[in-house]
C-alpha positions in Angstrom: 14.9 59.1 314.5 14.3 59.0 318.4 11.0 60.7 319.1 10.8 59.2 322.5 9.0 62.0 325.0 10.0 64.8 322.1 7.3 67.8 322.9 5.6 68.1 319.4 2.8 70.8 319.1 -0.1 70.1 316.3 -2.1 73.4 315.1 -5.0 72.0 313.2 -4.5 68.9 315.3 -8.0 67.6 314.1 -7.8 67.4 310.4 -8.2 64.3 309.2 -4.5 64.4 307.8 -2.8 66.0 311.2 -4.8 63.4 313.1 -2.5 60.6 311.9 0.5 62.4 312.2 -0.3 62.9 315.4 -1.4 59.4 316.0 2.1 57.7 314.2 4.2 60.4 316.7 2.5 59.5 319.6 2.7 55.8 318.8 6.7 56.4 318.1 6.9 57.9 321.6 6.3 61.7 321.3 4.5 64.1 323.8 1.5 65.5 321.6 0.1 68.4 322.5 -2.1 70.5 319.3 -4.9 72.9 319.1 -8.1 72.8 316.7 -11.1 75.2 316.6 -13.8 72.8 317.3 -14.2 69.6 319.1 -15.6 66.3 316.9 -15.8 62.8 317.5 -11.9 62.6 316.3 -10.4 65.0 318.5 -12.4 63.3 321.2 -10.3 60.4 320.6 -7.2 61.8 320.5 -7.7 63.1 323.7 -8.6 59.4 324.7 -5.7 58.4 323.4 -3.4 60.4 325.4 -3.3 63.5 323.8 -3.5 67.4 325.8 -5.9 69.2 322.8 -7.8 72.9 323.3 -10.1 74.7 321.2 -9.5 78.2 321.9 -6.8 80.2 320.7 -4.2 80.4 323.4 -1.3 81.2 323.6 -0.5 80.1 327.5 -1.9 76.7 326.5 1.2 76.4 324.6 3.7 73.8 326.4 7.3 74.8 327.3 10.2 72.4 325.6 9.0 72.3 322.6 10.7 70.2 320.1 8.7 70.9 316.8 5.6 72.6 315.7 3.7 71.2 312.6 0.4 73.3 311.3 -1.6 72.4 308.1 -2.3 75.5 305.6 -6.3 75.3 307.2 -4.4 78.2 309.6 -4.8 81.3 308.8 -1.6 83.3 309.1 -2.9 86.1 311.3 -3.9 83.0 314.2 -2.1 84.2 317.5 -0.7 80.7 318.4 1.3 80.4 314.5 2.3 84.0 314.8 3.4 83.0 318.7 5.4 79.6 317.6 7.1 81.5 314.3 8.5 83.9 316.8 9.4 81.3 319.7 12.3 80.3 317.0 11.7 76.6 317.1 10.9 74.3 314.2 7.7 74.7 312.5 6.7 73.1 309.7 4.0 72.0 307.4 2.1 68.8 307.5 3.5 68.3 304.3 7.7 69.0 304.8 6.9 67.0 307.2 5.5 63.6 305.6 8.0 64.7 302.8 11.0 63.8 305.9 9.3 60.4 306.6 9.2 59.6 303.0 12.8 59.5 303.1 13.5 57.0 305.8 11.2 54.3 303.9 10.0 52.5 300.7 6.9 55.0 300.1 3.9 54.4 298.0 2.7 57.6 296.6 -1.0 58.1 296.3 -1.6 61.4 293.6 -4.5 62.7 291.9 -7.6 64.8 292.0 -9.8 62.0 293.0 -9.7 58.8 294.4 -6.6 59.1 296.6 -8.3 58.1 300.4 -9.7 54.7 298.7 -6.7 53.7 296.8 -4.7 54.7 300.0 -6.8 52.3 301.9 -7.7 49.9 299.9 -3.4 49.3 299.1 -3.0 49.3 302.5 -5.2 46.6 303.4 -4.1 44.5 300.8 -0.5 44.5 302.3 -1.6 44.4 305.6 -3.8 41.9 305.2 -1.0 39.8 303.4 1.1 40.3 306.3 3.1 42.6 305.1 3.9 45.2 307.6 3.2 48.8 306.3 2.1 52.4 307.4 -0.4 54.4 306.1 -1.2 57.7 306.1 -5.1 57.6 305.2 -7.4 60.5 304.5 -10.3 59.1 306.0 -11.5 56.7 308.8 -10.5 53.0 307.3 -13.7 51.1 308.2 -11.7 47.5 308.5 -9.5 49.5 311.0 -11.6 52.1 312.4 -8.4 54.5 312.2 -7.2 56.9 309.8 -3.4 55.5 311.0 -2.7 51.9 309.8 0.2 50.4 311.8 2.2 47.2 311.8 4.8 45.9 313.9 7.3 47.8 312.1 7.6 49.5 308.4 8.4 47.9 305.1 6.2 49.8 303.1 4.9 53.4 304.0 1.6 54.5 302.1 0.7 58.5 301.8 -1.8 60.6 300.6 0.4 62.8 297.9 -2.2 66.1 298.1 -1.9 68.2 294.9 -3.5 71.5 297.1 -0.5 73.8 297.7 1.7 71.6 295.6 2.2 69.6 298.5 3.2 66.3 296.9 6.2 67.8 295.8 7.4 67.3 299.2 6.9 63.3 299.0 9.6 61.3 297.8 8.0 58.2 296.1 9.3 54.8 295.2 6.0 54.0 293.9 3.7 56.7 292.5 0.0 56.6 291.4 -2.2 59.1 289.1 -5.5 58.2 289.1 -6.7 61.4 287.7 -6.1 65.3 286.7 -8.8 67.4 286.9 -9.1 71.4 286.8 -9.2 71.8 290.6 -7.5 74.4 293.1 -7.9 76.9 291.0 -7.2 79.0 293.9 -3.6 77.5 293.9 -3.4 76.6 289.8 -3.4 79.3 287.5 -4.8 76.7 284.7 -4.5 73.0 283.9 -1.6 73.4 282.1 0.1 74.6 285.7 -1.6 71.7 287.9 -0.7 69.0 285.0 2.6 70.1 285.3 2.8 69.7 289.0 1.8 66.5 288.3 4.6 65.6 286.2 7.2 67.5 288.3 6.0 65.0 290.9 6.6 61.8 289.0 10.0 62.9 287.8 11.1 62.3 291.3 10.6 58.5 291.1 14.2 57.3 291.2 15.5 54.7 287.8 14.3 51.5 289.5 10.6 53.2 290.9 7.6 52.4 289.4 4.8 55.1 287.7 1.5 53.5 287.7 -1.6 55.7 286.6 -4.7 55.5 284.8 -4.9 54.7 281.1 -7.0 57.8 280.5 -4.4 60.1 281.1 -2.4 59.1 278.3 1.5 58.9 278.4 3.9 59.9 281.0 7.3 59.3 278.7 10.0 61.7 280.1 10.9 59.5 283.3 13.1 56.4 283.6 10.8 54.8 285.6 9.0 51.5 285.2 5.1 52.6 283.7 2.3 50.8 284.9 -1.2 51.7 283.4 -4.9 50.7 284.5 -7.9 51.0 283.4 -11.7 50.2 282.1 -10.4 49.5 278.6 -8.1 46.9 277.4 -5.3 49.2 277.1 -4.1 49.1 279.7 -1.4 47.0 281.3 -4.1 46.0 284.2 -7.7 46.0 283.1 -11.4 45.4 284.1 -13.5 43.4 281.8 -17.3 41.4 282.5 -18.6 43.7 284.0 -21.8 43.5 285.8 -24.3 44.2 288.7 -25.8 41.3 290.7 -27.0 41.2 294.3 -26.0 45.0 294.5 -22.2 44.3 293.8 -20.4 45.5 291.1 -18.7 42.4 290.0 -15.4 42.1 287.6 -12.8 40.4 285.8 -9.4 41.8 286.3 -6.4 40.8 283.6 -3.0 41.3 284.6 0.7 41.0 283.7 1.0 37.6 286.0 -2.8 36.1 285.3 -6.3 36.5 285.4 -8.7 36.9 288.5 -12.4 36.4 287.7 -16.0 37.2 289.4 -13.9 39.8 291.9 -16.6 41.5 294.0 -15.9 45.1 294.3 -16.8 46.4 298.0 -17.2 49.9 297.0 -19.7 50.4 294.0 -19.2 52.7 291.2 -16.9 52.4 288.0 -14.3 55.1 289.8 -14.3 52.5 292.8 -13.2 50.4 290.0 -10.6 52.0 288.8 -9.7 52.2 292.7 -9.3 48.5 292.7 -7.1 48.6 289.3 -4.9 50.9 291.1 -4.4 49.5 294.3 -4.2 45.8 292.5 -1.3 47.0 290.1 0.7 48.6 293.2 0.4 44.9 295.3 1.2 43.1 292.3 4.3 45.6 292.0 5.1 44.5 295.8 4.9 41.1 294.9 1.4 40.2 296.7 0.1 36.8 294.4 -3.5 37.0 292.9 -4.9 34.9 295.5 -4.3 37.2 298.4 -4.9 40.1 296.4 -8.4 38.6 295.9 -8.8 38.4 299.2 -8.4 41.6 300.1 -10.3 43.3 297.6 -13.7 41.1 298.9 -12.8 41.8 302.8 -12.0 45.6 302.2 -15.1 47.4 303.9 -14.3 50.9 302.6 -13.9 54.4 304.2 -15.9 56.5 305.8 -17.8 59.5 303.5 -16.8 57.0 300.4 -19.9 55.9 299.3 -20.6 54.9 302.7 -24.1 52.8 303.3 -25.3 54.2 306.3 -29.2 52.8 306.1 -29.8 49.9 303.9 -33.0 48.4 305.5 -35.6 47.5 302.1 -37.5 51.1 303.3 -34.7 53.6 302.7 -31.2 53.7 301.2 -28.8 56.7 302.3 -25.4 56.6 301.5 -22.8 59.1 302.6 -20.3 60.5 300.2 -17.6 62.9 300.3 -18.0 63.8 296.6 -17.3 67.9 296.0 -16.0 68.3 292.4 -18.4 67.8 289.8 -16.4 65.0 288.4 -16.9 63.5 292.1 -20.7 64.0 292.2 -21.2 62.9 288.3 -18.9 59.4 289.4 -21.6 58.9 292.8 -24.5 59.9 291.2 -24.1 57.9 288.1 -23.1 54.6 290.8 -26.2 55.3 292.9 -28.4 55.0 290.0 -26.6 52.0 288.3 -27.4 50.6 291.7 -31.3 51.4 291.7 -32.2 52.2 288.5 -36.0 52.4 289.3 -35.9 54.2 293.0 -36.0 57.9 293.3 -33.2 59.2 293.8 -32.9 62.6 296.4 -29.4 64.4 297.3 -28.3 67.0 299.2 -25.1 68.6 298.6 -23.2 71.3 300.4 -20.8 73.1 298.0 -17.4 73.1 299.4 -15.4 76.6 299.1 -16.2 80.0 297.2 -13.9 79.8 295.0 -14.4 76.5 293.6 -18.5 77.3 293.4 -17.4 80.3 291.2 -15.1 78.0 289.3 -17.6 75.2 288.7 -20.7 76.5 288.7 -22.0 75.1 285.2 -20.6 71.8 286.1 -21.8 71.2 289.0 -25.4 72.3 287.8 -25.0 69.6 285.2 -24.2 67.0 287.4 -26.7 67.8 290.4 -29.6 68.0 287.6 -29.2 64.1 287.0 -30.7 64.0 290.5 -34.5 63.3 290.8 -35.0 65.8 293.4 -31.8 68.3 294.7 -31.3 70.0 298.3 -28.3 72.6 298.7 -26.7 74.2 301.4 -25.1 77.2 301.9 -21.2 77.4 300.6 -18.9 76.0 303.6 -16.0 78.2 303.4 -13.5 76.4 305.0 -10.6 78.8 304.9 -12.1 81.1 302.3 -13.7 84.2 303.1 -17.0 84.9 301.0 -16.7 86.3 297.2 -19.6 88.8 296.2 -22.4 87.6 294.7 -21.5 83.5 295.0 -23.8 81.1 296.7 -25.2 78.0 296.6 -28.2 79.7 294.4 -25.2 80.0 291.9 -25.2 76.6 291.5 -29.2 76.0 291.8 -30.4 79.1 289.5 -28.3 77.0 286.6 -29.7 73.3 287.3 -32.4 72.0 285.1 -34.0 70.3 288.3 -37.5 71.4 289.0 -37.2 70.3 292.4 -34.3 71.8 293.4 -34.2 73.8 296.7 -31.9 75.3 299.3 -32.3 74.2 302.9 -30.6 75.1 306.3 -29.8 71.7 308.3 -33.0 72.8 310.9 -35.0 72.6 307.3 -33.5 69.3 306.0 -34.3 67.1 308.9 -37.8 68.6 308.9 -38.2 67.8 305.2 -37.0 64.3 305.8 -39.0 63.5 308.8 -42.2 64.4 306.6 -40.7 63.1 303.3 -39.1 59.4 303.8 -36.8 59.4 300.4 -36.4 56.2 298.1 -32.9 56.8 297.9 -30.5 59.4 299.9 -27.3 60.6 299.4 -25.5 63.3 301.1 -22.5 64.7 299.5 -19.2 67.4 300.7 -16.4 67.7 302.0 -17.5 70.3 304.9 -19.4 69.8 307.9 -22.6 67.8 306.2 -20.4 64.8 307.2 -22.2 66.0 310.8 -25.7 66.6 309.4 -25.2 63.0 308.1 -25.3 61.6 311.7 -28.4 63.3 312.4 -30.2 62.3 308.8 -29.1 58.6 309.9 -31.0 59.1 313.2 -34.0 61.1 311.4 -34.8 58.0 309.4 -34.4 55.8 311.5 -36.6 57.0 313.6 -39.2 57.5 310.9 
C-alpha cells in the first residue's frame, strides 16, 4: 500500500501503542497529524520527529484531506473530535483493525497473553534484528537497545506485534506465529469470567493457518484443536524448550536452556526474575522457529538491555537500589517482588504501588493485598483511573485495610518524595501502569540527590 503524503489523523496519538503506528506511517511516507490530552516526553518526540500533535480538544485543529482516522478505545465516545471524524464520513478505525490490516501483508509473529507480552515482543525482536534479519516491531514499551518503541529494518521479512487481549483486540491479528505466555483472570471489565477470556484465547490461536506455529507456556497445558505446529516452554522439563541450572551469581540470573536443535549453557539473562525467564524461553523457541542458530541466539539474549518500566534499574550505586516496574496485576507484582528479593535477600525491601483502574482494584483486592504484604514496608497511591470513572466505596485503602503489612501507608506524590528525602530505602521499587511511571523520574532525582 502507498502511504506516501496520505493525511492520517491519530486520537490518542501518545499511547505507547499509537505512538508506533504513528511512527511506522510516518516512516512509510504519511502526513501525521493526532491529538492526546497531555504532553510527555513521547509526544515531545513525535513532534520532533515531524509530527503536528495538540492537546486540547479541537475540532478546527482537525486537518482537511484526510485519508484515515485511527483512535485507541482510551477515547471516550462522547470526545468532540471522535464524534466530529465519525460524522465527517471518512475511515476511522481502531488501533487494532488497523494492526489486524498490516498483519495481512506480512509473516507476523503474534505476541498473546496476560503478561509478559512488551518483553517477549522485544526481546524476539532483537534477536532477529540483531541476526540481521530485517523485521518490524510493534513494541509496547521503549526498547532500551533502540531507544524506540518502533523497531525498523531496511525492509520487512518478519513483522512482530503485541496481540492485546483488552477488548478482544487480538482477534484482529492474523498470526503466522503465535505465543501464550499466560491466562490470567484480567479485564474483567471486558470478560465475563475466565472461561470467556480463555476462550478468546483459543479463538485466537485457531487462526494460525496448517503450516503456523503455536508456541506457549507449558503451564497452560494443551492447546489440541488446531492444526498447527505446538511449541511449548517452560521452567520444567516438559516442555519442548526448557530452563534448567539455575542460579544467581554477580546479580544475574544465569541458565541452561535445552532445545529441539542443542543445548546453550551459563546463558546470562538480562532481565532478572523467573517470568523474565520464561520471557527468554519464549522469544528463544520463536528464533529457533525462524531458523536463528544457537550461537546468535546467545548473543542476543546477553546484549538485550530490556524495556523501559520492566524491571528497569534506575539507581544501582552500592547506597540504594530502585528499580522501576510496570507490574499491575497481582500475578505481576507477586513475579517482581519475589525477583527483587531473590536478588537481595538480606536488604529491606520498600515499594510503592499505584493501583491501576477501579474496576480491577474491586476485582483483585485480596490478591493484591497478598502480594504487596511480601513487601517490608508498602506505600499506595490513589486508584489511577485511566478511562474508568470512580466506583463507590473503592480505593487504594481497599487494597491496604486487607494487607498484613504493618507498615503500609497511603501517600500523595508531594508525600512520597518527602518521605524518601528523609528515609533513604535499601531497596526501591515502584510499580503501575498509570502515571507513577512520572513520579519515577522524580524518585530517581530525589535519591540521587540524597
Amino acid at each position: 500500500m502507498n502511504n506516501s503524503n496520505k493525511i492520517m489523523y491519530f486520537l490518542g496519538i501518545g499511547g505507547i501503542g499509537m505512538s508506533a503506528l504513528a511512527r511506522w506511517y510516518k516512516q512509510q511516507g504519511a502526513i501525521i497529524f493526532g491529538y492526546d490530552i497531555q504532553r510527555s516526553q513521547l509526544t515531545e518526540e513525535l513532534i520532533n520527529e515531524g509530527m503536528t500533535i495538540h492537546f486540547e480538544s479541537d475540532i478546527n485543529q482537525i486537518p482537511e484531506n484526510i485519508s484515515i482516522a485511527i483512535y485507541t478505545p482510551a477515547i471516550p465516545s462522547q470526545n468532540i473530535e471522535l464524534i466530529y471524524l465519525k460524522n465527517l464520513g471518512v475511515p476511522i478505525l481502531k488501533r487494532a483493525e488497523i494492526i489486524g490490516r498490516l498483519t495481512s501483508d506480512f509473516f507476523t509473529i503474534a505476541i498473546a497473553g496476560t503478561h509478559g507480552k512488551t518483553s517477549i515482543s522485544a526481546l524476539t525482536a532483537h534477536l532477529l534484528k540483531n541476526s540481521g534479519i530485517y523485521v518490524t516491531a510493534f513494541v509496547g514499551g521503549i526498547c532500551k537497545n533502540y531507544n524506540s518503541n518502533l523497531i525498523l529494518s531496511k525492509s520487512t521479512e518478519y513483522m512482530v506485534v503485541e496481540a492485546d487481549e483488552y477488548d478482544r483486540s487480538l482477534l484482529q491479528i492474523k498470526p503466522n506465529i503465535a505465543v501464550i505466555s499466560s491466562i490470567d483472570e484480567d479485564h474483567l471489565d471486558i470478560y465475563k469470567d475466565y472461561e470467556d477470556l480463555k476462550s478468546t484465547f483459543e479463538q485466537f490461536v485457531k487462526k494460525l493457518p496448517p503450516e503456523g506455529v503455536l508456541i506457549h507456556n507449558s503451564k497452560l497445558g494443551s492447546f489440541d484443536s488446531i492444526d498447527a505446529k505446538n511449541v511449548t516452554y517452560g521452567i520444567k522439563n516438559d516442555a519442548s524448550l526448557f530452563a534448567s541450572n539455575i542460579h544467581i551469581a554477580d546479580g544475574k540470573f544465569i541458565i541452561d536452556i535445552d532445545t529441539e536443535i542443542g543445548k546453550m549453557e551459563n546463558v546470562e539473562v538480562q532481565i532478572p526474575g523467573f517470568h523474565n525467564i520464561e520471557n527468554t524461553l519464549a522469544a528463544t523457541a520463536i528464533a529457533i522457529e525462524i531458523g536463528l542458530s544457537l550461537k546468535n541466539i546467545r548473543t542476543g539474549i546477553i546484549t538485550f538491555k530490556g524495556v523501559e518500566r520492566r524491571m528497569d534499574f534506575r539507581i544501582d550505586n552500592g547506597k540504594t537500589i530502585f528499580i522501576d516496574d510496570y507490574a499491575h496485576h497481582p500475578e505481576e507484582i507477586k513475579a517482581t517482588i519475589s525477583a527483587v528479593k531473590k536478588l537481595y535477600p538480606n536488604k529491606k525491601l520498600t515499594g510503592i504501588f499505584q493501583p491501576h483502574l477501579f474496576s480491577r482494584t474491586r476485582d483483585f483486592a485480596i490478591e493484591f493485598a497478598a502480594e504487596l504484604s511480601q513487601l517490608d514496608e508498602l506505600i499506595l497511591m490513589d486508584i489511577y483511573p485511566a478511562r474508568e470513572e470512580p466506583i463507590e466505596d473503592i480505593t487504594s485503602h481497599t487494597i491496604l485495610n486487607q494487607t498484613t503489612n504493618k507498615k503500609g501507608q497511603i501517600m500523595s506524590k508531594e508525600e512520597i518524595l518527602e518521605y524518601l528525602f528523609k528515609n533513604q530505602p535499601e531497596v526501591l521499587v515502584t510499580m503501575g501502569a498509570g502515571d507513577i511511571g512520572l513520579l519515577a523520574n522524580e524518585i530517581e532525582t530525589q535519591l540521587l540527590m540524597n
